[in-house]
MMTF fields as JSON, N, C-alpha, C and O atoms, coordinates in Angstrom:
{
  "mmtfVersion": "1.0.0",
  "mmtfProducer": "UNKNOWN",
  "numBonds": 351,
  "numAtoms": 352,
  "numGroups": 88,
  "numChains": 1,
  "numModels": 1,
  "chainsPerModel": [1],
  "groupsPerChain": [88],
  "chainIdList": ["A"],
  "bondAtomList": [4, 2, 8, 6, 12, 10, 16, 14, 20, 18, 24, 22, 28, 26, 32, 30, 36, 34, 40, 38, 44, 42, 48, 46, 52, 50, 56, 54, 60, 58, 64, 62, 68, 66, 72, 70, 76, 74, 80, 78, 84, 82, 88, 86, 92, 90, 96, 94, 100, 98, 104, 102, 108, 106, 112, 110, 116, 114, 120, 118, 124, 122, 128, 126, 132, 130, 136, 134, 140, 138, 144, 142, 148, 146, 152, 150, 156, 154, 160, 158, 164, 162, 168, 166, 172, 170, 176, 174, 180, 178, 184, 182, 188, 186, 192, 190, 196, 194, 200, 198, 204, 202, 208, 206, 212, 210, 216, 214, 220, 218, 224, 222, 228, 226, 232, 230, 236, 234, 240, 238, 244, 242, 248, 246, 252, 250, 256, 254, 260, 258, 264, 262, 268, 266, 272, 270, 276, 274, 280, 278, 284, 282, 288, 286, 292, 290, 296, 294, 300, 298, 304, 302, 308, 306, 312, 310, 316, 314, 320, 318, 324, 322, 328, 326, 332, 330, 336, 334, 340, 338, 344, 342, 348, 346],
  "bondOrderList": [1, 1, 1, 1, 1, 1, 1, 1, 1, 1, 1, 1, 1, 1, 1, 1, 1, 1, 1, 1, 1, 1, 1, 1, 1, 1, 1, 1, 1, 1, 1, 1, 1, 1, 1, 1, 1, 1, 1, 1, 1, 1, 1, 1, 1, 1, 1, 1, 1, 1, 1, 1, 1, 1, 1, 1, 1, 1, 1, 1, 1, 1, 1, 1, 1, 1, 1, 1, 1, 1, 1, 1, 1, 1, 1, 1, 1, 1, 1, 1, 1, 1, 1, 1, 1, 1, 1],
  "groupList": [{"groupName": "UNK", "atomNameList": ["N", "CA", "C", "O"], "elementList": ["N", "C", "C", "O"], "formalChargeList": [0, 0, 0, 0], "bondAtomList": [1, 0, 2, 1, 3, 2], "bondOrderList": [1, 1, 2], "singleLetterCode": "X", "chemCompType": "L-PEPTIDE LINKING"}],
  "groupTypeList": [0, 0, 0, 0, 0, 0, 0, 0, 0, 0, 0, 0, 0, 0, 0, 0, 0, 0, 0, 0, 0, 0, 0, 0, 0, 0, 0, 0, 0, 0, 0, 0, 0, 0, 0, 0, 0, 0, 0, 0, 0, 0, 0, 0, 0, 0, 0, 0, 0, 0, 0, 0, 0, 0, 0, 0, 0, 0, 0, 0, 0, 0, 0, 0, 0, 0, 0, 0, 0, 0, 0, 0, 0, 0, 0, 0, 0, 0, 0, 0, 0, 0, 0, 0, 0, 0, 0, 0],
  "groupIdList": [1, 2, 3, 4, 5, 6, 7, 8, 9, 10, 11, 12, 13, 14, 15, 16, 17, 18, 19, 20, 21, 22, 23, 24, 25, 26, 27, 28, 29, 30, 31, 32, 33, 34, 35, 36, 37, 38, 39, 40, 41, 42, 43, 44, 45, 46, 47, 48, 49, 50, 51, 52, 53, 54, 55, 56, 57, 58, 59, 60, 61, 62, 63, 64, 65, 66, 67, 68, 69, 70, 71, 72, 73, 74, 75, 76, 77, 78, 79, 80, 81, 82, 83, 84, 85, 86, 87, 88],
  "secStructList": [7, 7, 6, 6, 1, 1, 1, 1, 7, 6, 6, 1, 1, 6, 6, 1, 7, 7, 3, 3, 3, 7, 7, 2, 2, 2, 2, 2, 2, 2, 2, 2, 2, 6, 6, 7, 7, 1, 6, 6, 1, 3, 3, 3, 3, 1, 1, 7, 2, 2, 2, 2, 2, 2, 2, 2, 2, 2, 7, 7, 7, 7, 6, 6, 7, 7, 3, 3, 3, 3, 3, 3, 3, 6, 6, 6, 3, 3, 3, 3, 3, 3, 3, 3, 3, 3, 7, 7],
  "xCoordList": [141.215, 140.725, 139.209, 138.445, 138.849, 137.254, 136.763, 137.42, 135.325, 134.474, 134.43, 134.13, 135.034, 134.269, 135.954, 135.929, 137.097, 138.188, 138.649, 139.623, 137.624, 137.669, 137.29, 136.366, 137.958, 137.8, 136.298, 135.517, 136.16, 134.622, 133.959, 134.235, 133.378, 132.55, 131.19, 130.174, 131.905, 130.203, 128.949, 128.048, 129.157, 128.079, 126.578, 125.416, 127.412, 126.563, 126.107, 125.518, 126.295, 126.072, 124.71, 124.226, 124.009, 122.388, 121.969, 121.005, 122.947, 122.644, 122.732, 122.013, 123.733, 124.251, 123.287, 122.996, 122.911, 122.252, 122.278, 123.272, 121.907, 122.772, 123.225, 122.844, 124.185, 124.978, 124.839, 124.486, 125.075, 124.86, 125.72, 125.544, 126.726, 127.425, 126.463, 125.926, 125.805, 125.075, 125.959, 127.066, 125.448, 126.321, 126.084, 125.285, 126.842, 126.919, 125.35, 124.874, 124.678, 123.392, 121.922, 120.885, 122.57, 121.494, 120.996, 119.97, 122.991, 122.756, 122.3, 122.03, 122.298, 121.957, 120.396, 119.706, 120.026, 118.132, 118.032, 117.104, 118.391, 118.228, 117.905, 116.781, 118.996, 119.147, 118.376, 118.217, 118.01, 117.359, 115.897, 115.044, 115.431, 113.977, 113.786, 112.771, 114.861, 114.895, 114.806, 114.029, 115.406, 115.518, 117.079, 117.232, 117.904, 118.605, 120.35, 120.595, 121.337, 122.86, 123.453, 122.997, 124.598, 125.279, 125.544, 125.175, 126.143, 126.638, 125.879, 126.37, 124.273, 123.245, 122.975, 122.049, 123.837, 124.181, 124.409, 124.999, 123.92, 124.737, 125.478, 125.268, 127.091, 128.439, 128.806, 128.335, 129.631, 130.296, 131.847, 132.435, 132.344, 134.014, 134.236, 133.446, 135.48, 136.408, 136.447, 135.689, 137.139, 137.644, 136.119, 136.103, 135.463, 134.247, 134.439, 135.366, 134.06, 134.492, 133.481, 133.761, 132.157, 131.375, 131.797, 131.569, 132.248, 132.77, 133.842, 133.663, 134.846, 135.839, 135.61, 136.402, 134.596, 133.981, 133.239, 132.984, 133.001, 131.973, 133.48, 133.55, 134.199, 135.588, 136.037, 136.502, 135.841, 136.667, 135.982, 136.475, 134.581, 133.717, 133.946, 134.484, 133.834, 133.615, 135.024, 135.23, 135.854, 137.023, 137.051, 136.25, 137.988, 138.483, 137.149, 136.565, 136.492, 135.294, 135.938, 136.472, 135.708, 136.296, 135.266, 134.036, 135.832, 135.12, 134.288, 134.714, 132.961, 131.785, 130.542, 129.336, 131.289, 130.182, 129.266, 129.176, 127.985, 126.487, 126.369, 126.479, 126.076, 125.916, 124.443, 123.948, 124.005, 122.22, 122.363, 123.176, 121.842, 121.631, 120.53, 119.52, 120.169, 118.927, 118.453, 118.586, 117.877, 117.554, 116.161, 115.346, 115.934, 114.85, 114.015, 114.574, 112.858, 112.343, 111.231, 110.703, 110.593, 109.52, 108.231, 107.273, 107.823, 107.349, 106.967, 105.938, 107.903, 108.248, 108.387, 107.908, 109.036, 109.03, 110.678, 111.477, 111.115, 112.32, 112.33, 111.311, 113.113, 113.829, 115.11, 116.05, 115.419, 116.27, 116.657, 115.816, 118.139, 119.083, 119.947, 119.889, 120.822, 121.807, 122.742, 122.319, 124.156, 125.128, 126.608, 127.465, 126.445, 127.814, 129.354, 129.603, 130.125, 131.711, 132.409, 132.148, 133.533, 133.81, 135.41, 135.59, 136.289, 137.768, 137.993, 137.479, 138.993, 139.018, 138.939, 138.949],
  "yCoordList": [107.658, 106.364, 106.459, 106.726, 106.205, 106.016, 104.75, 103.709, 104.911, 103.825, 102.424, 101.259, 103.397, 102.206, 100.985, 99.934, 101.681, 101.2, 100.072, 99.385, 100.33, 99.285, 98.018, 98.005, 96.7, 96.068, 95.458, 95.292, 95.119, 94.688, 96.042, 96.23, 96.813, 97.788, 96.898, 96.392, 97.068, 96.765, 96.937, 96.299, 98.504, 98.951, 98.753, 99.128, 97.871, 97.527, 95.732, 95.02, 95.273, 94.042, 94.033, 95.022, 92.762, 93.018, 93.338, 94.103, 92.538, 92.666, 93.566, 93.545, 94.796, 95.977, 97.223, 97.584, 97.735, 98.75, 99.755, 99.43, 101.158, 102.043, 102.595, 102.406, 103.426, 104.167, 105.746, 105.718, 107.042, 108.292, 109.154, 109.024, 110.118, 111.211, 112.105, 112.324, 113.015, 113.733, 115.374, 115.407, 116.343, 117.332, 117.694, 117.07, 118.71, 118.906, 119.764, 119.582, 120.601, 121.088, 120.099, 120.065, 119.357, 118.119, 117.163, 116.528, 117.433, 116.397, 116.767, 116.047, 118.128, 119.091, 118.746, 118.19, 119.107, 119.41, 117.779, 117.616, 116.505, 115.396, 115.726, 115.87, 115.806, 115.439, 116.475, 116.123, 117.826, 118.408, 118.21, 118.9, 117.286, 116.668, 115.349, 114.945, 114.926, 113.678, 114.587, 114.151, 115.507, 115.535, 114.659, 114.186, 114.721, 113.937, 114.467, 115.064, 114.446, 114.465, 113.805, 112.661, 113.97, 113.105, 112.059, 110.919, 112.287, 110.836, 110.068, 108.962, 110.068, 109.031, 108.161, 107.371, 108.464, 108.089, 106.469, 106.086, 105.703, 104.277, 104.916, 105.928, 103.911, 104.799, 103.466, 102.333, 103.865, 103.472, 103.605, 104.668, 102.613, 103.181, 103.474, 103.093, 104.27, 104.983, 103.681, 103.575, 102.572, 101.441, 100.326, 99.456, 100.667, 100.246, 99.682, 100.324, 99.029, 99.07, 100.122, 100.544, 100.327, 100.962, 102.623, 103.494, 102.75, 103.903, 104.151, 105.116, 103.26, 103.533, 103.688, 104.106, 103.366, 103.519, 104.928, 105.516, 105.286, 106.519, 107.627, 108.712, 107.155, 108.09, 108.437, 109.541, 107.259, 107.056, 108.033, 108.679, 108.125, 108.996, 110.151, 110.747, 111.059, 112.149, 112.466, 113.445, 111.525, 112.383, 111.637, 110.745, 112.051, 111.67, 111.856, 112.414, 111.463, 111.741, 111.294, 110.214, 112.923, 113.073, 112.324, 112.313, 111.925, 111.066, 112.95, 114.103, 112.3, 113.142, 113.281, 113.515, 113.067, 112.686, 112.363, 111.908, 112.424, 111.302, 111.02, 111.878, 109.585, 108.893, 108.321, 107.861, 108.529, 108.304, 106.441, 106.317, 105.446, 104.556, 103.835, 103.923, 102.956, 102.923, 101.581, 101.065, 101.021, 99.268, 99.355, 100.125, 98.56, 97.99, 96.946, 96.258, 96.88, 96.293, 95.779, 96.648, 94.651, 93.619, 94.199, 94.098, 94.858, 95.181, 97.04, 97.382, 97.772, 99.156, 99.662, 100.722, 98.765, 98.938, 99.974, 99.755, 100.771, 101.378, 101.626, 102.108, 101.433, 101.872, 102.818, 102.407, 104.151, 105.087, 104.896, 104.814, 104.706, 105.214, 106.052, 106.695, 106.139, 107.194, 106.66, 106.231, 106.702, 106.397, 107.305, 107.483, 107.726, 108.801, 108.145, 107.259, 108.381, 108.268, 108.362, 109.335, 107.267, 107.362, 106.977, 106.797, 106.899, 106.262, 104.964, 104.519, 104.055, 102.784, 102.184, 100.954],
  "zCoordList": [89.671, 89.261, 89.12, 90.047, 87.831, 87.499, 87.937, 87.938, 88.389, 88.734, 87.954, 88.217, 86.503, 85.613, 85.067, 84.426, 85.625, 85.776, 87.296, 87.606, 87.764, 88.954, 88.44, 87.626, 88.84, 88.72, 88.699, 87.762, 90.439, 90.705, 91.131, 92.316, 90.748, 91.525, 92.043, 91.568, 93.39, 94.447, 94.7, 95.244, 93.902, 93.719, 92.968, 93.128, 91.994, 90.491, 91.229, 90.416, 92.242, 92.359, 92.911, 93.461, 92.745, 92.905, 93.715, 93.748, 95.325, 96.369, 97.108, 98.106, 96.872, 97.449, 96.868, 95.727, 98.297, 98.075, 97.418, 96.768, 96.852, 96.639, 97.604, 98.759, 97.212, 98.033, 97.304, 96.125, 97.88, 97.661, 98.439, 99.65, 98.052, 98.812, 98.937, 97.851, 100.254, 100.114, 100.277, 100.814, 99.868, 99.869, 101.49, 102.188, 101.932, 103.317, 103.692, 104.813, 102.786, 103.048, 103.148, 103.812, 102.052, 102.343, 103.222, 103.462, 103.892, 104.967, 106.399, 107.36, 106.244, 107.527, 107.333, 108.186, 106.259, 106.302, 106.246, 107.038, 105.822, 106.556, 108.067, 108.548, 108.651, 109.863, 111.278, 112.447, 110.618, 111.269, 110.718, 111.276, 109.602, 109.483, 110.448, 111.016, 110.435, 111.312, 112.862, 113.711, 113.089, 114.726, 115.486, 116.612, 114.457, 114.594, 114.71, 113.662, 115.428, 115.044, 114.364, 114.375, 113.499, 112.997, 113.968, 113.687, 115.094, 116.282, 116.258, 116.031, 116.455, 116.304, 114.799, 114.617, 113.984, 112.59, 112.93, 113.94, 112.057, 111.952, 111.315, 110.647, 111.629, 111.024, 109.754, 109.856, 108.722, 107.755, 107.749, 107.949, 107.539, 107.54, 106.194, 105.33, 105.878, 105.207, 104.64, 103.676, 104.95, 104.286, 103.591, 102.72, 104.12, 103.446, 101.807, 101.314, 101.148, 99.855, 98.74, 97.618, 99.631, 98.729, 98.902, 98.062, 99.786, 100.505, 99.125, 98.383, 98.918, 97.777, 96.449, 95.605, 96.319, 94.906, 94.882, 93.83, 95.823, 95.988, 95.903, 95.326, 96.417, 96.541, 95.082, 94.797, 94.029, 92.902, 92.134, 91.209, 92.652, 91.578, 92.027, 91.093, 93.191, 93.981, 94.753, 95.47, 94.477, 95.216, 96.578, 96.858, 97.363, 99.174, 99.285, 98.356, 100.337, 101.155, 102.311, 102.565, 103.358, 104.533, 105.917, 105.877, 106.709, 107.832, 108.266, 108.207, 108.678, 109.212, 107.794, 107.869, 106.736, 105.638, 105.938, 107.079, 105.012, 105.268, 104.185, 103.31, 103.869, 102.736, 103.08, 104.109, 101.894, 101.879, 101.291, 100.375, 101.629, 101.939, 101.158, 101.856, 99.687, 99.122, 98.796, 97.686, 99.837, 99.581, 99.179, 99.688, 98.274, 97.728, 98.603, 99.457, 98.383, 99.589, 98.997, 98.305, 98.965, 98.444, 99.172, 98.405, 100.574, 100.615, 101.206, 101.788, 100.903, 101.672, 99.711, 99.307, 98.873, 97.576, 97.892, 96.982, 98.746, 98.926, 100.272, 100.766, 100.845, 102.035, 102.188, 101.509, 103.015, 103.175, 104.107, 105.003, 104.499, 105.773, 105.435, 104.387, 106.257, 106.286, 107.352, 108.425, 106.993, 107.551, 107.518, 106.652, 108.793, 108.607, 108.432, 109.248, 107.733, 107.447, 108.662, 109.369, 109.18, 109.964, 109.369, 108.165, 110.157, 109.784, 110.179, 111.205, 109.187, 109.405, 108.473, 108.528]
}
């Protein structure tokens, strides 16, 4: 199922951040720039809806993922998190 065959994709709505699958190397040099483990991750569920759209494009995305996180911000102009895949 393509993104663009979904009904509402969440993704495209004003208010929703982006969302990003990061590959598994990326998410290592994230997290060892941060000083950081995946466990200390704010977590995301599987059932998430942005989570499913990210699936539709990229396939299953297995719980322990890191999805890069991209809000716009009035005064930061962008803001980055990161939130690991969890089940649910």
């Amino acid at each position: 199922m393509a993104a663009d065959n979904i009904s509402f994709n969440v993704l495209k709505h004003r208010l929703v951040p982006e969302h990003h699958l990061l590959s598994e190397e990326e998410a290592d040099e994230v997290l060892a720039r941060k000083g950081m483990t995946r466990d200390q991750l704010p977590k995301v569920r599987k059932s998430d809806p942005g989570i499913k759209i990210l699936e539709s494009i990229h396939g299953p995305i297995d719980e322990g993922r890191v999805i890069k996180v991209v809000r716009k911000s009035e005064t930061a102009q962008e803001f980055v998190g990161y939130r690991l895949v969890t089940r649910g």
